[in-house]
C-alpha positions as CSV (number, residue, x, y, z in Angstrom):
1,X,33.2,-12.1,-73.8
2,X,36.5,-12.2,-72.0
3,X,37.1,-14.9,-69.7
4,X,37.1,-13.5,-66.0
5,X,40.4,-14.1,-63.7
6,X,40.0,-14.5,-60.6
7,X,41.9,-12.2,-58.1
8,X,43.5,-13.0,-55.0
9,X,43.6,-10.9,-51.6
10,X,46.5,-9.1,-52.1
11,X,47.0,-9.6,-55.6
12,X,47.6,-6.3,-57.1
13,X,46.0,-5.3,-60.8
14,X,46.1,-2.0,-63.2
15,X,43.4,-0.1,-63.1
16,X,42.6,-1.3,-66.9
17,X,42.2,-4.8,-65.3
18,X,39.6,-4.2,-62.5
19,X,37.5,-2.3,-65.4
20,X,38.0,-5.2,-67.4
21,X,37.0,-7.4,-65.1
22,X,34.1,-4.9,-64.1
23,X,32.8,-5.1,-67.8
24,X,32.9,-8.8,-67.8
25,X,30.6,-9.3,-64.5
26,X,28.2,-6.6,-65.6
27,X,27.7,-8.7,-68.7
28,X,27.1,-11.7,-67.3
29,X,24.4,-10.1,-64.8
30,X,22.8,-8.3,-68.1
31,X,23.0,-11.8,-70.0
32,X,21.6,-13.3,-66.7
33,X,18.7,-10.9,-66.7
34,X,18.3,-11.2,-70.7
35,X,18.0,-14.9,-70.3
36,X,15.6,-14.3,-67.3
37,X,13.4,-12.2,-69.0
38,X,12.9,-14.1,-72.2
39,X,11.6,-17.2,-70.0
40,X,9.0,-15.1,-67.7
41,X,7.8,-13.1,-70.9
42,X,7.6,-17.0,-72.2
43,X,5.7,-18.0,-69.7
44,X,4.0,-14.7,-68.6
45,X,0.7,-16.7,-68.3
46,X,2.2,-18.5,-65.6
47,X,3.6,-15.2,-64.2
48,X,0.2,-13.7,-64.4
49,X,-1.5,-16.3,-62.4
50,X,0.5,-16.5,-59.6
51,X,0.4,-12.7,-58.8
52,X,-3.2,-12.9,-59.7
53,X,-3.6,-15.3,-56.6
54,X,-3.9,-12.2,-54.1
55,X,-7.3,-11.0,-56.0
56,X,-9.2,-14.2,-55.0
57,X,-10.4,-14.2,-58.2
58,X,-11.2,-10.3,-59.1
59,X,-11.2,-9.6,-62.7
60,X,-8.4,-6.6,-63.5
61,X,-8.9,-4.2,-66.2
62,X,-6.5,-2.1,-69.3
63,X,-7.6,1.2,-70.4
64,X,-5.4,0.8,-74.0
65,X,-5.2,-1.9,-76.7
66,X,-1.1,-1.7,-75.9
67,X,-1.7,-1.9,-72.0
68,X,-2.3,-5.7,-72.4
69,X,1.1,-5.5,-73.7
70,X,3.3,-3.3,-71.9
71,X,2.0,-4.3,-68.5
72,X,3.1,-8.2,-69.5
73,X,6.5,-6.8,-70.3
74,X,6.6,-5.0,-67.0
75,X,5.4,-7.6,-64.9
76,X,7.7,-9.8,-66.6
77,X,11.1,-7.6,-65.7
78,X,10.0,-7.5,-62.1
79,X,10.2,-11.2,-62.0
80,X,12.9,-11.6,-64.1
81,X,14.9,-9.3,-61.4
82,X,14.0,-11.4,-58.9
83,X,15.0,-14.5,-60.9
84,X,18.7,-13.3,-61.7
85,X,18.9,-11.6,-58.4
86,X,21.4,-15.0,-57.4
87,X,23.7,-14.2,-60.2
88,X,23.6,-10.6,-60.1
89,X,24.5,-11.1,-56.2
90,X,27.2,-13.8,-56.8
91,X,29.1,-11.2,-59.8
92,X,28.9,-8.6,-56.7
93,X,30.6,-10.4,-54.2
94,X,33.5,-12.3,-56.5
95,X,34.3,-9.0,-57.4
96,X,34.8,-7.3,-54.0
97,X,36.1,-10.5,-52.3
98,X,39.7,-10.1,-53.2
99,X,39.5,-6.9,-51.3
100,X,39.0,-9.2,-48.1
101,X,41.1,-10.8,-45.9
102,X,41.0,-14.7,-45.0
103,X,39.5,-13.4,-41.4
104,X,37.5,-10.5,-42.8
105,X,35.6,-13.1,-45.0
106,X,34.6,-14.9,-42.6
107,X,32.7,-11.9,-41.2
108,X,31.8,-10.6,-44.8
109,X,30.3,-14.1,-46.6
110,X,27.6,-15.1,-43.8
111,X,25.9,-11.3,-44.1
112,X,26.6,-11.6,-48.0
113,X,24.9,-14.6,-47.9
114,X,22.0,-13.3,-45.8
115,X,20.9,-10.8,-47.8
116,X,19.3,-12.7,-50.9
117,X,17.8,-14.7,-48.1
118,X,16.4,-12.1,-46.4
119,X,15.2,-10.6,-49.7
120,X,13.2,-13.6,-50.7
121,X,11.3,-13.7,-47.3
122,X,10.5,-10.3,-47.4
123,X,8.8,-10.6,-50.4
124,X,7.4,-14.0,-49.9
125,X,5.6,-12.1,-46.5
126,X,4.8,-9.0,-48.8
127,X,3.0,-11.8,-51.1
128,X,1.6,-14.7,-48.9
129,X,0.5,-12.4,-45.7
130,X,0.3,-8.2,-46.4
131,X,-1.1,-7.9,-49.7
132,X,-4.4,-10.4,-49.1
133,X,-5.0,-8.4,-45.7
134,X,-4.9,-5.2,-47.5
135,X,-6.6,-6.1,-50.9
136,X,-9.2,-7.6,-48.4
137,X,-9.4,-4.3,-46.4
138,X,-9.1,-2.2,-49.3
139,X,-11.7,-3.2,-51.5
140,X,-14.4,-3.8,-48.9
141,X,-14.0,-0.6,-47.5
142,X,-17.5,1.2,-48.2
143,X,-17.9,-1.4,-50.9
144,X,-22.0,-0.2,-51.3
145,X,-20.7,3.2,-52.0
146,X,-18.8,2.7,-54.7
147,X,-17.9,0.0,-57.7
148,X,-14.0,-0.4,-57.7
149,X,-12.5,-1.9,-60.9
150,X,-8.9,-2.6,-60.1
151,X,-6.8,-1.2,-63.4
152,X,-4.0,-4.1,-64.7
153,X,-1.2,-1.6,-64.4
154,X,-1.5,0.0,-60.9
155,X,-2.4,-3.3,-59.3
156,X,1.3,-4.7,-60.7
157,X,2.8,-1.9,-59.6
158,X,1.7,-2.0,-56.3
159,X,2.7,-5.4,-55.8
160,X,5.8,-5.5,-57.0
161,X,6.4,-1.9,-55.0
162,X,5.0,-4.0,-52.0
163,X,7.2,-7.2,-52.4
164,X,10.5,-5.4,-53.1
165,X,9.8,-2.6,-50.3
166,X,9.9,-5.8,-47.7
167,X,12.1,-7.3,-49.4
168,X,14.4,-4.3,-48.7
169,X,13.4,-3.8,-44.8
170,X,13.8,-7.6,-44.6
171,X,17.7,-7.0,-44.7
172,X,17.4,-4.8,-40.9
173,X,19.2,-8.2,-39.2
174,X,22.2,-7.5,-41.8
175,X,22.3,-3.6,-41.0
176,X,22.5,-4.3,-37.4
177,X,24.8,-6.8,-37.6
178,X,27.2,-5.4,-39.9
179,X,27.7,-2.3,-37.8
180,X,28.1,-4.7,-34.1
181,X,31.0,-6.7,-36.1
182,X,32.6,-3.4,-37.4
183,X,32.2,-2.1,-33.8
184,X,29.9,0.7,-33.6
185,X,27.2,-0.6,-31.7
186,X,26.6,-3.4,-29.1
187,X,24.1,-5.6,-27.9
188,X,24.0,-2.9,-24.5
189,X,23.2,-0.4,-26.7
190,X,20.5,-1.5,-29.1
191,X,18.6,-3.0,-26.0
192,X,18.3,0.7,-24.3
193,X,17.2,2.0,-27.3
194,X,14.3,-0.4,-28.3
195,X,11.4,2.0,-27.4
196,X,13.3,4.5,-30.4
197,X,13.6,2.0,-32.8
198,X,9.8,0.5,-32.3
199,X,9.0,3.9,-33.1
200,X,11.3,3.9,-35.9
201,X,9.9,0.5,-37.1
202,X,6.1,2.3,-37.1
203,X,7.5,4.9,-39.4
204,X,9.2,3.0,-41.8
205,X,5.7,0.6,-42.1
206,X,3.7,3.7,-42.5
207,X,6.0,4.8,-45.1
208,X,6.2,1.6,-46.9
209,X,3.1,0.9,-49.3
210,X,-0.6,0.9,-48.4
211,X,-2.4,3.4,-46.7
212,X,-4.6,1.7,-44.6
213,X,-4.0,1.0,-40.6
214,X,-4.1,-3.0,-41.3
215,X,-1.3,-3.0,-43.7
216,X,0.3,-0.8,-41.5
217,X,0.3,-2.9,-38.5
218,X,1.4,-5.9,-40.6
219,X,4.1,-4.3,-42.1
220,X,5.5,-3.3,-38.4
221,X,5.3,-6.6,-36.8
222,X,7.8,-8.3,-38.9
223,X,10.2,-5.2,-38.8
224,X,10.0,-5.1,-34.5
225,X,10.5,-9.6,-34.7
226,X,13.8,-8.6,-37.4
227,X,14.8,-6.0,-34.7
228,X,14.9,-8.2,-31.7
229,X,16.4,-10.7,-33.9
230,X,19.1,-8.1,-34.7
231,X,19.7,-7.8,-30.9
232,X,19.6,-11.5,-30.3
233,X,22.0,-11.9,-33.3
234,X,24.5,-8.4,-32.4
235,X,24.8,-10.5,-28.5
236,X,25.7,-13.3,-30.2
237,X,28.5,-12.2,-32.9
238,X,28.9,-8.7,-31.7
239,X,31.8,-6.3,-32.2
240,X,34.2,-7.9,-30.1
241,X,34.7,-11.2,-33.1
242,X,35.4,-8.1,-35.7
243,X,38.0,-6.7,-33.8
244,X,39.6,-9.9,-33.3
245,X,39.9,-10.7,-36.7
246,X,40.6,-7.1,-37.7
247,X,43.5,-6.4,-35.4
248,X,44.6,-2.9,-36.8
249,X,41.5,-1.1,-35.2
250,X,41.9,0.2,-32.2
């Protein structure tokens, strides 16, 4: 594997260079994941466990003698994503950050730095708060009417779906703030159109997974908190600080 070179803002390379250098992340990401996968496939007993925690003890169920299988491997990319997510994150930004300036860093690395933050809380809420309230709801609802089984595969699924759809709408205070530094909106702005985006917040959790009203209602009170955060946060560093350290917009 060639050793990568570090570029400088300003520093000008052949196009053969940046794919170079382009190569060389995306194999230390895939290495990253390789190495990532191997130790949750490892220790996919451990893996299992922990997402099991949400089913208060409720047996799951294959329907295949390779289900037991591929579901393990599954499962075990999903958290092997979330475990090389850092590195995969860190090759991403050394590769753009020569395109920055000194100033324009300083606006860049804090919402760089935000998002795998963001990303972890998202699906820590997804895990610790929305998918007990909906297994709960789910699999009471008409309970004497019918006996659910929950299947191994769909169960993974939909957790994983859950945890990286909240991860996702966990990254709303970067979005908003991104577009205040580069100018586009203010603080002024956002605040006279709150009643819009609450309703935008409502359609986004009903579009995110689960079906049920209680899930629902879960999922949209973190995303209307991230919103006023968003306002709080676009007041605070809004687009005046990025035109003052991007003097050529006008």
């Amino acid at each position: 594997m060639a050793r990568i070179k570090k570029m400088q803002h300003g520093e000008r390379a052949d196009l053969t260079g940046h794919l170079d250098e382009l190569r060389t992340r995306v194999l230390v990401s895939v290495a990253a994941f390789g190495v990532a996968l191997g130790l949750c496939f490892w220790q996919n007993h451990l893996v299992l466990s922990v997402v099991n925690v949400p089913l208060d003890g409720k047996q799951l169920i294959t329907l295949s003698p390779t289900e037991p299988f591929t579901t393990t491997l599954t499962l075990s990319m999903y958290a092997a994503i979330l475990l090389a997510l850092p590195v995969v994150l860190y090759q991403l930004y050394a590769f753009v950050l020569p395109a920055f300036s000194r100033s324009e860093r300083r606006v860049a690395l804090p919402l760089m730095l935000m998002v795998p933050v963001l990303f972890v809380a998202g699906a820590a809420f997804a895990y610790f708060v929305v998918m007990p309230a909906a297994l709960s709801f789910l699999l009471h609802f008409n309970a004497d009417q019918f006996q659910t089984q929950l299947r191994a595969k769909e169960y993974y699924g939909f957790l994983s779906l859950t945890m990286i759809a909240c991860g996702i709408v966990f990254q709303v205070p970067v979005g908003v703030l991104a577009v205040t530094r580069l100018g586009l909106v203010d603080a002024a702005m956002l605040r006279a159109k709150r009643r819009y985006a609450w309703l935008g917040c409502a359609v986004v959790a009903a579009a995110l997974p689960g079906v049920d009203p209680v899930t629902m209602l879960i999922e949209m009170v973190p995303l209307v908190a991230l919103f006023e955060l968003s306002v709080v946060l676009a007041a605070v560093f809004g687009g005046d600080r990025m035109r003052e350290v991007s003097p050529g917009t006008s």
